[in-house]
N, C-alpha and C positions, 0 to 999 in steps of 0.2 A: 207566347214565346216567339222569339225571332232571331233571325240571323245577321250578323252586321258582315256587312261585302267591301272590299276597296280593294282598288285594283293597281297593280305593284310594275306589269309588264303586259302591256297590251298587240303588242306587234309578231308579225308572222315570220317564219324562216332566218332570220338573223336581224340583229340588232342594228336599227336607220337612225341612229343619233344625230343632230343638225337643227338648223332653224327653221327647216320645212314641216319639219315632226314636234316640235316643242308641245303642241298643245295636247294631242293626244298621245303622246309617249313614242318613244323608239326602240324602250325593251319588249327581248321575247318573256311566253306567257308567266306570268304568277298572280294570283291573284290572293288576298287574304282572306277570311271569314272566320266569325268569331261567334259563338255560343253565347248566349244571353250569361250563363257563368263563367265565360271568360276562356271557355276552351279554344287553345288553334287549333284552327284548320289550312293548312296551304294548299291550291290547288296548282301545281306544274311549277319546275323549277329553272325557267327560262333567269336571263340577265337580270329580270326587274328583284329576283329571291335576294339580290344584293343588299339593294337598298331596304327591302325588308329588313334582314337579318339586322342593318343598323340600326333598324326603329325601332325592333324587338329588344336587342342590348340594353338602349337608353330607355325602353321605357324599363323595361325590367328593374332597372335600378340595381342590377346584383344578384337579383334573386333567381332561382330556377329558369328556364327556360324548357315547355316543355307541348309537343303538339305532333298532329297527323298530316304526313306531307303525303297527296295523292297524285301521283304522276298517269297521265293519260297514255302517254306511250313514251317512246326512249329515243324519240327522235332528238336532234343535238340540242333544237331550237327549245325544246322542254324541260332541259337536263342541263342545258351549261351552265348555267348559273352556280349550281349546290356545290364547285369546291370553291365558291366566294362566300356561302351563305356563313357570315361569323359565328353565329349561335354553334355550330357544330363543333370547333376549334374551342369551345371553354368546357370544361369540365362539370359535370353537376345537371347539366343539359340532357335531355331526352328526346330524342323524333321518332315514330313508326312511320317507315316511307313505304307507302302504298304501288303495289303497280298489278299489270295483268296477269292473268297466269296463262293467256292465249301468245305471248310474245314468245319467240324465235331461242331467243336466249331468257333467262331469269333478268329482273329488274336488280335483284342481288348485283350477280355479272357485272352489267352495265354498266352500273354505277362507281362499283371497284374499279372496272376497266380505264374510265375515264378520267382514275388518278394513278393510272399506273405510271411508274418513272418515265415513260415514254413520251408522253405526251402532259405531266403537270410533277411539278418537284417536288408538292406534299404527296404522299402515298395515305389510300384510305383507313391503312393499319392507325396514323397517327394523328387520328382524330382524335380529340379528345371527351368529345359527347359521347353516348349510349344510342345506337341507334339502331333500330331491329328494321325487319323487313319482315312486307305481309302482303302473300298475292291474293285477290280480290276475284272473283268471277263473275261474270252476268247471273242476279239473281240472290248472290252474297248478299250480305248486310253487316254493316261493324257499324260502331260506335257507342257510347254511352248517353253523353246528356244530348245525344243527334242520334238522327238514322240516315244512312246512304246505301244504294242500292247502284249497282253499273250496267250498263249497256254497251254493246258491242256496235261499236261505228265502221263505217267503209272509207278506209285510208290503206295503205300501204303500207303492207307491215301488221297491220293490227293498232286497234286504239280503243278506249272506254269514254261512253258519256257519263258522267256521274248527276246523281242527284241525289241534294242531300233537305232534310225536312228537319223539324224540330216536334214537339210530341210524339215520340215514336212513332214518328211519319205520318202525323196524321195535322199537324203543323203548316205553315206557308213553307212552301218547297223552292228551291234553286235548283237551275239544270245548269250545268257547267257540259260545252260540249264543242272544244275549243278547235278540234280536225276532223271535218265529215263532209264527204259527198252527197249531196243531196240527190243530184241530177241521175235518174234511174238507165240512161243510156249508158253511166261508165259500168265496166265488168265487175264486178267484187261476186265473190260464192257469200253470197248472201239470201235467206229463203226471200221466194216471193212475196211474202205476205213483211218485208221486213220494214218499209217504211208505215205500216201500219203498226206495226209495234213498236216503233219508235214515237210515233203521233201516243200512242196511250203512256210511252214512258214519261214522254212529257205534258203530260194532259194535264191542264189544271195548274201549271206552275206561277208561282208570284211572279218569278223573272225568268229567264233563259237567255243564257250567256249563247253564244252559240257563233261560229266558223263564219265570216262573211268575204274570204279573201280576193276573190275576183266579182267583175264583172260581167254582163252574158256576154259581151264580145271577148273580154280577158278569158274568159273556160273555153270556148272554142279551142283555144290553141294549149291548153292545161287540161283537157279532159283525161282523168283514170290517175291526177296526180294528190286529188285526193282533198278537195275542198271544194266551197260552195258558193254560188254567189248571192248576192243582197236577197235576189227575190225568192230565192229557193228558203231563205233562212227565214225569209216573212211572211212564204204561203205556208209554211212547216209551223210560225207562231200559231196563226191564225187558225189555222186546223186543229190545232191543242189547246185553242182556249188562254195561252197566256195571257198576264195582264202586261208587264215588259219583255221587252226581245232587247239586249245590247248587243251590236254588231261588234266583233272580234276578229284575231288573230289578222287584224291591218295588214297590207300587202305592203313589204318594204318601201316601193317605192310611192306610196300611198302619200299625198301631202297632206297636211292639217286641212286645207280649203278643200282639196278634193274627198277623203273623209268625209266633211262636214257638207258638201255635196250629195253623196252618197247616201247619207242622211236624213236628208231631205225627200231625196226621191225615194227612198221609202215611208216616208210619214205619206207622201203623195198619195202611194199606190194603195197606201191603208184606208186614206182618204175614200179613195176611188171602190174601195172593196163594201163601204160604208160599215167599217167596223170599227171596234176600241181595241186599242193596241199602241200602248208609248214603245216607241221607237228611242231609242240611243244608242252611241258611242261610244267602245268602251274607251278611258283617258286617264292614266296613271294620275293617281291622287283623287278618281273619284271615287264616292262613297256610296253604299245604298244600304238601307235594309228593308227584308224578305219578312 
């Protein structure tokens, strides 16, 4: 069994559309994932949830439209997207949108909030999908023909890493862990022992998706804001045994050549570590499976 991955919005904090970003994307996070029977999975509902929702319509043909949308946290860049997502506006459509139950407010809330007349002209009342909400905890597990289990990451605010397996977890796993501070100098009330339980969350995974938004000179001036840089996210592969790390949540002002730099210099440093570890980029329209 396996999971098929393509990546919908790969960019950090707001959406860097342009010819400097063409190759690796300019929407914020979405990512798809799909069940060897065909079940969806969306992970975060950043800009890229758009252009999903089209491909989902067309390929649908008409028929049903129906799947699990897991949101990491409620920050804008994970959330603006869903009052474009089409699928939701037809009727006959189903989503359970997933989120934390450690957030400030409900993911419920949130979500409502951000079509309220205030601020967008469709209201959430007038969707015309079915769409529930279901908060998740560290520990939790949902799914049917998958298993996923959450982790508590150190961002502001509050955020979840998911991972999700196929055999009732006993399957090739994906870590999806799109806002995390790596670097143990920033403050978060988080136990001591917690990046060691995050090394075991991710132990063993086929891939890990995972935070790569600065540089170590870029966190200097970003520390406690809530991400991580290239090497933090490759000493963290490395330590858990992954077989891929793709580097995420691109820093807007990130270009394609500079990405693809960055890139590099971690396959380097993998080099240098003398270990196995494919390194990539994540890049709207790319594909993988777990």
């Amino acid at each position: 069994m396996s999971l098929r991955v393509q990546f919908w919005g790969t960019r950090g904090s707001i959406p860097s559309p342009g010819s400097k970003t063409v190759r690796y994307g300019g929407n914020t996070p979405c990512v798809e994932l799909r069940t060897d029977d065909g079940w969806l999975i969306i992970l975060d509902a950043g800009t890229g949830i758009r252009e999903l929702g089209r491909s989902l319509i067309e390929r649908a043909n008409g028929a049903p439209i129906a799947g699990d949308i897991f949101l990491t946290h409620a920050h804008w860049d994970h959330i603006q997207g869903l009052p474009f997502f089409g699928p939701i506006f037809q009727r006959g459509n189903h989503f359970t949108i997933w989120g934390s139950k450690s957030l400030e407010t409900s993911i419920d809330r949130v979500v409502r909030d951000q079509m309220s007349p205030v601020v967008f002209p469709v209201t959430f009342e007038q969707l015309d999908a079915v769409i529930d909400f279901r908060e998740l905890a560290p520990g939790d597990a949902a799914g049917s023909s998958y298993s996923v289990s959450a982790f508590p990451v150190r961002h502001p605010g509050g955020a979840l890493g998911y991972r999700f397996a196929t055999g009732n977890g006993a399957g090739s796993a994906l870590v999806y862990i799109s806002d995390n501070e790596l670097n143990a100098t920033a403050a978060y009330d988080t136990p001591k022992d917690w990046r060691d339980q995050l090394v075991n969350f991710v132990s063993g995974a086929s891939v890990l998706i995972h935070d790569t938004m600065y540089t170590r000179e870029e966190y200097d001036h970003h520390r406690g804001w809530g991400h991580s840089t290239y090497e933090d996210a490759v000493e963290l592969a490395l330590d858990a045994g992954v077989e891929r790390l793709v580097l995420f949540h691109h820093k807007p002002e990130r270009t394609d050549d500079d990405v693809f730099r960055r890139m590099q210099e971690c396959r380097a440093l993998v080099a240098r570590r003398g270990r196995n570890l494919a390194v990539i980029a994540a890049a709207e329209g790319l594909t993988l499976t777990v």
